[in-house]
Structure formats: C-alpha cells, structure tokens
C-alpha positions as CSV (number, residue, x, y, z in Angstrom):
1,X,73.9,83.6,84.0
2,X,76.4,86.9,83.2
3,X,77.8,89.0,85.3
4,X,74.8,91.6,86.1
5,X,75.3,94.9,84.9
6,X,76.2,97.7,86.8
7,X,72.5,98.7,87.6
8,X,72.1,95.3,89.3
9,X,74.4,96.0,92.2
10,X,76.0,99.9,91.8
11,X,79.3,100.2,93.5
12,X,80.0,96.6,94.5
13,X,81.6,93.4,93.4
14,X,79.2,90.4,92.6
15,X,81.3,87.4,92.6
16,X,78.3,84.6,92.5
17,X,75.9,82.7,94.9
18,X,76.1,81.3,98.1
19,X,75.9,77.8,98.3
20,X,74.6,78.1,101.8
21,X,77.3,75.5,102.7
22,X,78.3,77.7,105.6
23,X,74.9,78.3,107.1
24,X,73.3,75.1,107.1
25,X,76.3,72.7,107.7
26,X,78.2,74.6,109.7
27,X,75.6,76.9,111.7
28,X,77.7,79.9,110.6
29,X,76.2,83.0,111.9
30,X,78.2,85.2,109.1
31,X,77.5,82.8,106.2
32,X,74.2,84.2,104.0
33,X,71.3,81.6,103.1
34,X,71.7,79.4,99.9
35,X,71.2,81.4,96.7
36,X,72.1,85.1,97.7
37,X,74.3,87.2,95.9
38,X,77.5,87.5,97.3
39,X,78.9,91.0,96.9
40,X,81.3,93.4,98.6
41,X,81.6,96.9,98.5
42,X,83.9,98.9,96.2
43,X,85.3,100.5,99.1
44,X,86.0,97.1,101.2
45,X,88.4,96.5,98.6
46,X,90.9,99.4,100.1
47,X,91.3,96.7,103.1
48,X,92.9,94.6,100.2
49,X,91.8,91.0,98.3
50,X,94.1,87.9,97.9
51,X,93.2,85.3,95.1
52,X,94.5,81.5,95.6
53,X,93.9,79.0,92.6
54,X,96.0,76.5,91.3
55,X,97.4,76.8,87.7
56,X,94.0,76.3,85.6
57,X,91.7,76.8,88.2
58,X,90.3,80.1,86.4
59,X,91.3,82.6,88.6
60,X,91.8,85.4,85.7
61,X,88.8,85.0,84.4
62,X,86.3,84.0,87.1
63,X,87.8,86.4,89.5
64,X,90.3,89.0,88.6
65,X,88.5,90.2,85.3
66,X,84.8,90.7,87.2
67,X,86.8,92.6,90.0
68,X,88.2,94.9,87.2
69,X,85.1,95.5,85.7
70,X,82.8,96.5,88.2
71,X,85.3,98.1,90.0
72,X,85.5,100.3,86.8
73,X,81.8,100.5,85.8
74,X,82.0,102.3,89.8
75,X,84.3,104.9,88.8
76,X,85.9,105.3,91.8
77,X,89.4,105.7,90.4
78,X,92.3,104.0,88.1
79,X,94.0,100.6,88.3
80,X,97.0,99.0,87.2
81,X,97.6,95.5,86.0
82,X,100.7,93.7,86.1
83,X,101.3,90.1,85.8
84,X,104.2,88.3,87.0
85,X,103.8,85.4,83.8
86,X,103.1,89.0,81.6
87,X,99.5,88.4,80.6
88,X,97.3,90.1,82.2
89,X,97.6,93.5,80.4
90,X,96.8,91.7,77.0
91,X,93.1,90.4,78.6
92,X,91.9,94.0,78.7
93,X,93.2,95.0,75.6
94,X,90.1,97.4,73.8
95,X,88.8,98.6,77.6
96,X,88.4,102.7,77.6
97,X,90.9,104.6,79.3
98,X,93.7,102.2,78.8
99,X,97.4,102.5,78.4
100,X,98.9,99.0,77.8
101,X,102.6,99.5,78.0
102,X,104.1,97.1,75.1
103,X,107.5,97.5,73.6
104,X,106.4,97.5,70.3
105,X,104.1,100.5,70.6
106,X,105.6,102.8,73.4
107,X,109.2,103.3,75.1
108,X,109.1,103.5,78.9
109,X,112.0,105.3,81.7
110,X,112.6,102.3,83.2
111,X,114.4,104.6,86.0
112,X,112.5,107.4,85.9
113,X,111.7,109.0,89.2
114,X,113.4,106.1,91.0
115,X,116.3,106.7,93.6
116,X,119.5,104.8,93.6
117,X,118.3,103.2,96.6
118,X,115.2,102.4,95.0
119,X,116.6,101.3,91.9
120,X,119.3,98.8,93.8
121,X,116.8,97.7,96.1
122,X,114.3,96.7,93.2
123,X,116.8,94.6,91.0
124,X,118.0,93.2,94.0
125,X,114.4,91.7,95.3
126,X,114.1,90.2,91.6
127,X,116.8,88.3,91.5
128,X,118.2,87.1,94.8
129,X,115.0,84.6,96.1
130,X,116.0,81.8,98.6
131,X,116.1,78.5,97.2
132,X,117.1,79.7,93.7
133,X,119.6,77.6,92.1
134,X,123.1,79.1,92.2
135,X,122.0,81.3,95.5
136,X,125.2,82.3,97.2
137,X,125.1,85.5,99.9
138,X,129.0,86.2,99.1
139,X,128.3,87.2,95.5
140,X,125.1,88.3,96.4
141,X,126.3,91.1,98.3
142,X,129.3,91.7,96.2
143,X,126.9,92.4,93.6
144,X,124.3,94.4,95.4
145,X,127.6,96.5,96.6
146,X,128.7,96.8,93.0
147,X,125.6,97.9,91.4
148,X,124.9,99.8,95.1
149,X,128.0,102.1,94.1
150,X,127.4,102.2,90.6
151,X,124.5,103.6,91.2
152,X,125.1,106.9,93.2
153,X,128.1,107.7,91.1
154,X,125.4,107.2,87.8
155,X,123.0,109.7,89.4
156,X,125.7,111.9,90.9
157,X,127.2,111.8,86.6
158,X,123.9,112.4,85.2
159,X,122.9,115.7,87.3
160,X,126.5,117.3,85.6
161,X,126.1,116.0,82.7
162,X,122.1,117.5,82.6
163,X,124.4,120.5,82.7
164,X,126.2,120.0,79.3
165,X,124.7,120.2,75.7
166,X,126.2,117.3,74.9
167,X,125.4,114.6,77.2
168,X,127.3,111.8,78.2
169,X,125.2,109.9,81.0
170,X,121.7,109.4,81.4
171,X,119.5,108.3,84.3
172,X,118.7,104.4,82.1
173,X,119.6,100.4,83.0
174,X,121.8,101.1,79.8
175,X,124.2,103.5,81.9
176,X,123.8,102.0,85.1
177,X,125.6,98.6,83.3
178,X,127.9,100.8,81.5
179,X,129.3,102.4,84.7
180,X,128.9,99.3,86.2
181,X,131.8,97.6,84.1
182,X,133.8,100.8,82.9
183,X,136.4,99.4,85.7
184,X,137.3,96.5,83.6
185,X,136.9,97.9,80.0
186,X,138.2,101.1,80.9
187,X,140.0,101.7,84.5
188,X,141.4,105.2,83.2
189,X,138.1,106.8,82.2
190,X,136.8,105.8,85.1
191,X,139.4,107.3,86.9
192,X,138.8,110.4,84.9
193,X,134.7,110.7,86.3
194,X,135.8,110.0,89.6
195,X,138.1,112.9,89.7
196,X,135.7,114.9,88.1
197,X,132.8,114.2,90.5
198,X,134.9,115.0,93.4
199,X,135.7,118.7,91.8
200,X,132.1,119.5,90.5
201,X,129.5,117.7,92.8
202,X,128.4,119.3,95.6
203,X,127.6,116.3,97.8
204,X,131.4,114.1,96.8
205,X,132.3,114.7,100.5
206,X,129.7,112.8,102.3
207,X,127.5,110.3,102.5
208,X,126.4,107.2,99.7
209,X,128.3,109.1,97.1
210,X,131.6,109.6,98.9
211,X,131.3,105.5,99.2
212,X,131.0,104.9,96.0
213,X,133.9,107.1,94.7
214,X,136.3,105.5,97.2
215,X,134.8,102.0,95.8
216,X,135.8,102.7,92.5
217,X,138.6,104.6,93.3
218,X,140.5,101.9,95.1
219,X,138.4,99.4,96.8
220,X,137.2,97.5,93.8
221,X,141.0,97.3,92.8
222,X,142.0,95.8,95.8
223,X,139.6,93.4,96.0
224,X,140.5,89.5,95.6
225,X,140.8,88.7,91.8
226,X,138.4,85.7,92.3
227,X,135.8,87.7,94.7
228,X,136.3,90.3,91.8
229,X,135.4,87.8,89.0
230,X,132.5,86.2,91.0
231,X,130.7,89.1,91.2
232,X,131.2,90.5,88.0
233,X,129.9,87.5,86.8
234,X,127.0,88.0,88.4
235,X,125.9,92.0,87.6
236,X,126.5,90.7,84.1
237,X,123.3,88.1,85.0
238,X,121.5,90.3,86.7
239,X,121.8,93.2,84.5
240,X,122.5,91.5,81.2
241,X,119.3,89.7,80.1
242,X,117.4,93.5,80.1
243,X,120.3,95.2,78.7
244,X,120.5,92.5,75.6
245,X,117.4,91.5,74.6
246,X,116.1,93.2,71.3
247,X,112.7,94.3,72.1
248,X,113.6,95.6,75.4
249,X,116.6,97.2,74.3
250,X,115.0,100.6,73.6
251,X,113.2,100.7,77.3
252,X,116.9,100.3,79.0
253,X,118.5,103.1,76.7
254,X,115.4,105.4,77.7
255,X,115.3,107.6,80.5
256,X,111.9,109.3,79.9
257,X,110.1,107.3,77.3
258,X,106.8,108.0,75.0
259,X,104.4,106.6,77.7
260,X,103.6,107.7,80.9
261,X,102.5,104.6,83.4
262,X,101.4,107.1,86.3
263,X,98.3,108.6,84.4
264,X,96.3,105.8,86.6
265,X,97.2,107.9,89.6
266,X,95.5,111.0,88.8
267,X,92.1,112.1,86.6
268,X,92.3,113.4,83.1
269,X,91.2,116.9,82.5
270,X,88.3,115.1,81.3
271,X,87.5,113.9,84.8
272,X,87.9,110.2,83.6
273,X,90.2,107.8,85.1
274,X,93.1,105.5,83.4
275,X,93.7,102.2,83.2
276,X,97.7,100.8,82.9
277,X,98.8,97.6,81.6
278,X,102.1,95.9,81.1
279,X,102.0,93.8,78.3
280,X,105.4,92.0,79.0
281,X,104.4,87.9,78.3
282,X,107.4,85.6,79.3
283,X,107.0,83.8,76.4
284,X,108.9,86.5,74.5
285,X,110.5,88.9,77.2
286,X,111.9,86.0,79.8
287,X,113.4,87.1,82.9
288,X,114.0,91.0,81.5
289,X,110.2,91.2,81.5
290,X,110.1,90.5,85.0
291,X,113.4,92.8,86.0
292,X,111.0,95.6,83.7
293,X,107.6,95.0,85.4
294,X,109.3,95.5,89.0
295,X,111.1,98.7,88.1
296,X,107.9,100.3,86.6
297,X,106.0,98.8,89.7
298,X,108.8,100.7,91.5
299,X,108.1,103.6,90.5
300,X,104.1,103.8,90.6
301,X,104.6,102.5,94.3
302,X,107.1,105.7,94.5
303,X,104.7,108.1,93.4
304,X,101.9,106.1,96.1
305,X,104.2,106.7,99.3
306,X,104.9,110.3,98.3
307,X,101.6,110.9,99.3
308,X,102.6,110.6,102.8
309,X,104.6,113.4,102.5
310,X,102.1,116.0,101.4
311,X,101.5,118.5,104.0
312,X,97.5,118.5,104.6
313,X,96.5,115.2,103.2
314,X,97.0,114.4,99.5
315,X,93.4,114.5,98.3
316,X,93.0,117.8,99.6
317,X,96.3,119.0,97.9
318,X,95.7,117.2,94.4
319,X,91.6,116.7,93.9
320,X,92.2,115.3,90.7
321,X,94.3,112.5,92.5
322,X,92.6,109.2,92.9
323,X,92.3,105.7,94.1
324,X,94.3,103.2,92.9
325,X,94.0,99.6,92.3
326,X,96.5,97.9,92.0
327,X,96.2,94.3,90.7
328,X,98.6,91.6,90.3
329,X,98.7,88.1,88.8
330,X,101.3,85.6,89.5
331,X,102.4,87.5,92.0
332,X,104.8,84.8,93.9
333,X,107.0,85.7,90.6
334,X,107.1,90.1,91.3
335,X,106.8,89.9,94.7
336,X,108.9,92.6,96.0
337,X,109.7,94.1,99.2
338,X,108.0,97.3,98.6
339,X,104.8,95.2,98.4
340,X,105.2,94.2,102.1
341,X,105.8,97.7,103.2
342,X,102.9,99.4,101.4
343,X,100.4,96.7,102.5
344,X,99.7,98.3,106.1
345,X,99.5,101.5,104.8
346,X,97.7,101.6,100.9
347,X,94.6,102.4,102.4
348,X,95.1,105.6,103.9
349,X,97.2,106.1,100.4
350,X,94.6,105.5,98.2
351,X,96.0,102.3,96.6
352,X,94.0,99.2,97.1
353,X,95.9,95.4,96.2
354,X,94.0,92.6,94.6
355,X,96.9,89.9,94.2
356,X,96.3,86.4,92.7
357,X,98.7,83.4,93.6
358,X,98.7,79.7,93.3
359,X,99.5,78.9,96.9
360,X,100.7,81.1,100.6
361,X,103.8,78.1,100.2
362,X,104.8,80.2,96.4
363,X,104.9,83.2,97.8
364,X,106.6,82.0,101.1
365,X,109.6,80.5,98.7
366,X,110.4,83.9,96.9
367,X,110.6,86.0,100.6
368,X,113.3,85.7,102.5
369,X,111.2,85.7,105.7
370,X,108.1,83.7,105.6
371,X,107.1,85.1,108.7
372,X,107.1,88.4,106.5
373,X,104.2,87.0,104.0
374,X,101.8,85.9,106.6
375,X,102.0,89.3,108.3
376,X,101.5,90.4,104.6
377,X,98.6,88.5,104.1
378,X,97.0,89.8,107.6
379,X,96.4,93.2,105.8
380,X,94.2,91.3,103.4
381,X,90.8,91.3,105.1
382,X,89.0,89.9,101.6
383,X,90.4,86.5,100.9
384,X,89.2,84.1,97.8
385,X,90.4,80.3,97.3
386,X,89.6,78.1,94.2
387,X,90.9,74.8,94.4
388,X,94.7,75.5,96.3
389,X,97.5,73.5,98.1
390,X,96.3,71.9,101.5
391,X,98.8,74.3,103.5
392,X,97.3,77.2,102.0
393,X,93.6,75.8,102.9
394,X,95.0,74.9,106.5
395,X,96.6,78.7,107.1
396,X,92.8,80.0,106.3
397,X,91.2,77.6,108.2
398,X,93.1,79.1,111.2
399,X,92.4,82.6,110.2
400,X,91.2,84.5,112.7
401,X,88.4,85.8,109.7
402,X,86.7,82.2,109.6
403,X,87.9,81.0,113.1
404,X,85.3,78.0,115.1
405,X,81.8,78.0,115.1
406,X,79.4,75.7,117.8
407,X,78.1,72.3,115.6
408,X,75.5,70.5,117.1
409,X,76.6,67.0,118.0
410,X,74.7,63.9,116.4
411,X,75.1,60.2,118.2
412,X,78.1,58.9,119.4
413,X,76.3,58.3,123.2
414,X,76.4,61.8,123.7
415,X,73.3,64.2,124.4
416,X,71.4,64.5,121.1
417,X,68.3,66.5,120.0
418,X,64.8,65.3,119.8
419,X,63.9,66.3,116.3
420,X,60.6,64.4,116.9
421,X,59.2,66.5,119.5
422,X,60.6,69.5,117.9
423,X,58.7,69.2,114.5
424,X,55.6,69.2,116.5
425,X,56.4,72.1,118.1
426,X,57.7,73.6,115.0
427,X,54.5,73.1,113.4
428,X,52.7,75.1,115.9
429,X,54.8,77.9,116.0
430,X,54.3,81.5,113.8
431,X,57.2,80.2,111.6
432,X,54.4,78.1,110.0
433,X,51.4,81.1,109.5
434,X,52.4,83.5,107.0
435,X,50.1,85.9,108.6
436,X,51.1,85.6,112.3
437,X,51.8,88.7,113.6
438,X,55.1,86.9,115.3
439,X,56.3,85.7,112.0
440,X,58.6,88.8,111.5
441,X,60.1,88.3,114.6
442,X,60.7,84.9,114.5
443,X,62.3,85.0,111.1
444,X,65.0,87.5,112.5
445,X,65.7,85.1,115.3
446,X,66.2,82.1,113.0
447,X,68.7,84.6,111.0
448,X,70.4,84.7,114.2
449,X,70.6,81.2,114.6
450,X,67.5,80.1,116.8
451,X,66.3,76.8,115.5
452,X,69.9,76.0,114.6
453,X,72.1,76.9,117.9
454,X,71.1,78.3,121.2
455,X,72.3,81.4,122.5
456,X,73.4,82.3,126.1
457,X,71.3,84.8,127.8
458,X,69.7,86.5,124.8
459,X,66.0,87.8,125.3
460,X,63.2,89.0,122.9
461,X,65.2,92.6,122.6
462,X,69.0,91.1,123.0
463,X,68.2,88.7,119.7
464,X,67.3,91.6,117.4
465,X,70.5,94.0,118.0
466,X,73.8,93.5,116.6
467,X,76.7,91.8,118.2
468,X,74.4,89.3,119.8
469,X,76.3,86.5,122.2
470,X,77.7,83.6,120.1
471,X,78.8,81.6,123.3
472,X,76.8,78.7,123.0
473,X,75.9,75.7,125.5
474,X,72.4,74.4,125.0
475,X,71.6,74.1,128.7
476,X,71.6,77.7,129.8
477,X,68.8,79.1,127.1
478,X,66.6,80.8,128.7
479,X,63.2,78.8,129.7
480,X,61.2,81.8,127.8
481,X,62.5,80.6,124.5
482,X,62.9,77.2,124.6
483,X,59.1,76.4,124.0
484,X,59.6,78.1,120.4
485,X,63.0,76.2,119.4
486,X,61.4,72.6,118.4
487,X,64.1,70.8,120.7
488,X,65.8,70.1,123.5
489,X,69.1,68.1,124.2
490,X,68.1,64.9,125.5
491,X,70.7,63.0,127.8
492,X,72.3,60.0,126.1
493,X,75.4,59.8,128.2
494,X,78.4,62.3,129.0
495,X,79.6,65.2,126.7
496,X,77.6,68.3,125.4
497,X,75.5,68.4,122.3
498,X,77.2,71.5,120.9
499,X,80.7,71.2,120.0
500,X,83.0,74.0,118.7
501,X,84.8,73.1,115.3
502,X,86.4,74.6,112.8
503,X,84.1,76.4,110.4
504,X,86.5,75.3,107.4
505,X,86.9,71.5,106.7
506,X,90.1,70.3,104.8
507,X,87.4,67.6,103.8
508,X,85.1,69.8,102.5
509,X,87.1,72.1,100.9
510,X,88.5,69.7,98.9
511,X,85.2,68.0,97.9
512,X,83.3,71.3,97.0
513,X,86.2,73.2,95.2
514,X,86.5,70.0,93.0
515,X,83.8,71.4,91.1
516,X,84.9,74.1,88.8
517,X,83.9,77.7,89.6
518,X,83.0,77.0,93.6
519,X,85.3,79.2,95.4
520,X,85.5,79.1,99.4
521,X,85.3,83.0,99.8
522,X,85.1,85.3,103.1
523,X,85.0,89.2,102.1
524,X,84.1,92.1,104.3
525,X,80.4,93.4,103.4
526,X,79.0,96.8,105.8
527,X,82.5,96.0,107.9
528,X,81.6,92.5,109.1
529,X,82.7,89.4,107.7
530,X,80.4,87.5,104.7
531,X,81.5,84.1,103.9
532,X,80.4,80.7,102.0
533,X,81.6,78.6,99.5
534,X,80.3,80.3,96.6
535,X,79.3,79.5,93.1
536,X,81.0,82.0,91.1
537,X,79.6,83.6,88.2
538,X,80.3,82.4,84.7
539,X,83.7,83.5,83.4
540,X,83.5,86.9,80.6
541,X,84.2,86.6,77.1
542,X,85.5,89.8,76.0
543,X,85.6,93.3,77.0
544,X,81.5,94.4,78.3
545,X,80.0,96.5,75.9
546,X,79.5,98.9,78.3
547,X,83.3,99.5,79.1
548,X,84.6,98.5,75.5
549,X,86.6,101.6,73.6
550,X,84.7,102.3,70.7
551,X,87.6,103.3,68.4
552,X,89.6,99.8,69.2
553,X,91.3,98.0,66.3
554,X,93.3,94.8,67.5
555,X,96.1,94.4,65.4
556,X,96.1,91.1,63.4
557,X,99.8,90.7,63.2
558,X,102.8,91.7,66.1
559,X,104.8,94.5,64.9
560,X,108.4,93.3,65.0
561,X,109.6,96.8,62.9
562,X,111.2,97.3,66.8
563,X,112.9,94.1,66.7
564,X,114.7,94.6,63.2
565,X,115.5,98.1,64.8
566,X,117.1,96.9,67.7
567,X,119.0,93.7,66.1
C-alpha cells in the first residue's frame, strides 16, 4: 500500500488505517471502526501538529514527508523545513518550487531584516539552555549585555556608514563580533565611533543606543578584570564557532546574500507557491549550523508577526501572501522563544507548525520554564506518537483531547452483562436483516455506542443528533431501548458495570507501538476530535512523480570550491 494520490483524498492528510483499537476496546465514541482511513483536513493543520518518536522510530519518513506532500499536492500555500540535526532540507531535494539554502550553492543575510533585539534575543535562546554543561547566569548575562550593546551601536554604525561610498560596517555576525571585541584589540578606534555616533546619529541621546555608548564608553572599562575576562570568553564561544568555520564563513560576512528564504511567504508571479530548505547537517556545520538555522528562522518568524501590523488584515493588503507551514525536525535542538510566542497566534497569521521531537522531557530540558512547553504544546490540537518516553505517553494520556471514556466492567463480583440473553436478542433484532426497514437506524445508534455503552436519557430523535450525552450508568437507559441492546447488567454484588478509565493505557501503548509504523494518533477532522492507534502508511522512497521537478540533476560529488575559498 502507497500513499494514495491526491485524487484519493483532495485536500487532506492520509496518515494510515485505524486499527479500531480505540472503538472496540475502549468503547471510544471518537475512535473510527477498524480499517478506515484516517485523514485530517489541510486546514486542521493551522491549529498545529506535534510529532513524538524516539530516534529510529521513522518519524521523517512515515510522518513528516506524507504531511509535506499532500499538503503540497493541495496547494494551499508554501512551507519551510528546518531541522535541528540539519537534514531535513536534503530529503526533499528535486521537489518543484524549492529553494534549499546550502552554503555551497547560495549566500544568505544571516541578519537581514532582524532587529538588535531580535538578533540578541535569537543567539541568546541557542546557546544558554538549563542543564548545559558550563551554564553559569553571571557570564551569561555579561555576555547577553556585551553582545546586547554591541548590537545597537552595530546598527546605529551601519545606518552612517549606508551613507558613505566607502563602507565600513555592515549589518552581518562578521561585524557584530568585530565590534564586539574592538575594546580589547583596539580601545582607541572604538573610542573614535563612539564619538562619532554621538555627533551624527539622531537617536545617541536616548534609549538602547545611548546604553550602549556609555557601555563602551566607560562601563566595560570599569568592569572587574576577571568579570571582564569571563565574559569575553564566552561571546568568543558563542559567536566564534559561526564566525570561523570555512563553509559558513561567507553567510556571516553577508548582509544580503544571493538567496532569499522569504519566497515561501508569498506567491510567484506565476501563482505557484515555494518551498524553503536549510540544508545545514551537523555532521559538517556543528553548532554554527544550529546558531544559522535560528537566525534565518528569526527572520521568517519576523516577516510572520509583521502581519499583525497591517492595517485591514494582511490577506486583503497582500493577495499574493499565503499560508505558511512551517515544519521542524529535532526541534528540542532550535527551540526558541519566538516559537512559544507565535504558537497562540500562527493561525490567524497564516503560519501553521508541524514539529517532530523525540520526547515532551527533550524539549522541557532546553526551556527555561517547563511550564512554558506544556502551554506550548496546548496550541497543538493534532498530536502523533510513535513509540516515545513513558512521561511523554503519561502527559497525553491526561490530555484533555483523549481524556476517560466509560469501560464496561467484566467479573470481579461486580454486576456483569448477560451476553447470553443478549445474543438472542441480538439475533432478532433489524441489525441482523439487511432489508429491515430499521436497519439504518439502528446502525447509526450502534455508531453512537448502543450495543457497546448505554446512554443517559437519549431517545429515538436524541441518538441521531450531534453532541449526544456521554454520561453513562447502565441503570438509567430508558426502558424503550433496552429491548434492542442484547443485555442487561445482572447483579453479582456491589459496584457498577461501567467504569470510567483512561482511554489511553501506558500498557497498551507500549505493546501496540512495539510494532513498527502503529502510531497512537488523535487529529482534529470537521472540528471534532478523530483518534486510534493507527497503522501508518508505508514510508516514500523518493520525491512523487507528481511533485518531482523535472529539470533536477543531483549532484554526484559536494562542491567544496567554497571551502578552498574560504580557507
């Protein structure tokens, strides 16, 4: 079995088949019958999807590349991919439409259209994560003051220098170090810009840039020599493995490069939508790909909360402006604050997130506030788990998406059901005559549970509307319906035969995720909840025909021409 082509199910995600697990073990009124399709709307995906898998589960390719490609073969906009280990990109290499970033083809700003703020506040998130070796809050915020000042007086150097035909300061990482150290490797032309910002720039008086003249001015020379040290030491770390390494070396000296990561925000004048990619493997870039693939992220999530701003709405200012999904692998590794911000609010922005992560206890690690990531993860209404840690399983299992369901009770001394009795009066109901003209009817009720659990107070009309009770105690049926059921509790000692469990069993779970390719899924579908374990489809090989770019060549050899270059 392949994924089905786009004609099979037109503008929705099929991920597999239910394995009914939901509906006949666990009396699940959301959970479909064994053997459906389960699919969700394009459109769901706005209210976010989350991907949990342990390393080699298959998440890439049994999840994230069947979301990409129907998602694209529904045109409904662009996407980005963006992988905190770097591979993703390289998966869809020969797809139509697609721009995959890679230093040895294209040059990128790295802080193009960022603000200082921004800029500080994305290098920051990347490298101070609790429980990192070597974590200290003192050099920490001597740092994030450093490059914090560094910063505004950079920006505040490049807008004079725009001004001159012979530039000496560009908006690039490159700069940003520079300035960063010219107090130690050269106090007096530091002095020299600080004077000169003060005369020329209209905003020296006031604010973030007045700080950071009187920083470099005086405050960083009066600082202790061994506070000073420390946290030199440490902007050399942070900034140093982007601003060294060979391949990379041409993206941190370039402030607006040959490649332009936004075109998967808006249509072509063709109409057609884009695809980006950043093609940044840690194998070969390390850390400095990471530090890269946050600022670009930076920067497309820049461009996504400028929407807010446009006055009238931003689709009816820009039609050509379109939705974005926005899809990220390994994310406990790029996790940034700006992803918590822009969770609650992508929707109305156009952006929709699919993330993948091993476990919620990853994530939790790199965030300063856990609380923070399960408020996160609340803005995810679509939620998939492969096989995954037990506290990631035990945090769905209390999700207010899967939640209790009432089990009948069997033995124990407790009231059970006479299955005897109720076969013969199975047998004689219209379930059993294909050509009863009650058989419609009854097959709606047994969707709704009857023959499995027993409603409150629901009549012949109540049972066929939406919404109908799911308060269940087996006593208070109504005596019109209990003739048709098959059974009734019969007393056995004290207790009630329906109990109310969890719909999610740590015990199954595990058992049923064991095999490869059964994920334990709950996704929105017509804006009510659809979930099962589900038997996932087999993974792709390739790119579809039907999306591949005709005029692809993979190369059989990496350039390294920007290597020698760079060395």
């Amino acid at each position: 079995m392949s994924c089905p082509k786009a004609h099979h199910f037109p503008g929705e995600i099929h991920f597999g088949y239910a394995t009914g697990h939901c509906s006949t073990n666990r009396w699940d009124t959301f959970a479909p019958d064994p053997k459906l399709p389960f699919v969700v709307e394009v459109e769901a995906l706005t209210k976010h999807l989350v991907f949990f898998g342990s390393s080699g589960q298959g998440k890439t390719e049994a999840l994230i590349k069947p979301t990409v490609y129907q998602y694209l073969r529904a045109k409904q906009g662009g996407a980005f991919y963006i992988c905190g280990k770097g591979a993703l990109a390289a998966e869809f290499l020969g797809l139509k439409n697609y721009l995959c970033l890679d230093p040895t083809r294209h040059t990128v700003g790295l802080l193009e259209g960022l603000t200082p703020h921004q800029a500080v506040q994305t290098i920051t998130e990347i490298n101070v994560r609790p429980g990192d070796k070597g974590d200290n809050p003192i050099w920490n915020n001597l740092t994030i003051a450093h490059l914090r000042h560094a910063a505004y007086f950079l920006h505040a150097l490049v807008d004079i220098s725009r001004k001159n035909p012979n530039r000496n300061w560009f908006w690039t990482i490159w700069d940003w170090n520079r300035l960063a150290f010219l107090p130690q490797t050269d106090p007096k032309t530091l002095k020299d810009f600080v004077e000169i910002v003060r005369k020329v720039h209209p905003e020296a008086g006031d604010g973030m840039l007045l700080q950071a003249l009187n920083y470099f001015e005086t405050d960083f020379f009066q600082m202790d020599d061994k506070l000073r040290e420390g946290s030199m030491g440490q902007v050399s770390t942070w900034m140093g493995g982007i601003t060294s390494h060979p391949l990379l070396i041409k993206w941190a000296q370039c402030e607006s490069g040959s490649a332009n990561p936004e075109i998967c925000l808006r249509k072509d004048e063709n109409g057609e939508f884009w695809s980006v990619g950043l093609n940044l493997p840690k194998m070969r870039y390390d850390t400095a790909g990471i530090v890269a693939s946050a600022l670009i992220k930076a920067r497309i999530y820049t461009r996504i909360k400028e929407r807010a701003d446009v006055e009238g709405g931003w689709r009816e200012a820009d039609p050509n402006a379109c939705l974005l999904l926005m899809v990220q692998d390994e994310f406990q590794l790029i996790a940034t604050e700006s992803d918590y911000d822009l969770a609650p609010i992508a929707r109305s922005l156009g952006c929709a997130l699919v993330i993948a992560t091993q476990t919620l206890e990853s994530v939790k690690d790199k965030c300063k506030d856990p609380n923070q990531v399960e408020a996160f993860f609340d803005a995810f209404q679509s939620r998939i788990a492969l096989s995954t840690s037990i506290g990631t399983v035990e945090w769905l299992q209390k999700w207010q998406g899967w939640g209790t369901a009432w089990v009948p009770q069997f033995g124990g001394g407790g009231r059970t059901l006479n299955f005897i009795n109720g076969v013969k009066t199975a047998l004689a109901t219209p379930l059993f005559d294909e050509g009863h003209p009650m058989r419609l009817w009854f097959r709606r009720l047994q969707r709704r549970g009857v023959g499995e659990f027993k409603a409150v107070g629901m009549d012949l009309v109540q049972s066929q509307q939406r919404g109908a009770v799911t308060n269940f105690v087996s006593h208070t049926l109504p005596g019109n319906l209990r003739g048709f059921l098959g059974f009734e509790p019969s007393e056995g000692g004290k207790g009630e035969a329906w109990k109310e469990e969890p719909i999610v069993r740590l015990g199954d779970f595990a058992a049923l995720t064991k095999k490869q390719g059964v994920a334990l899924c709950s996704v929105l579908r017509g804006k009510v909840p659809r979930r099962d374990f589900v038997e996932l489809n087999p993974p792709i090989k390739g790119i579809p025909e039907d999306l591949r770019d005709p005029n692809y060549k993979p190369r059989k050899t990496v350039e390294t021409e920007p290597l020698k270059q760079a060395a």
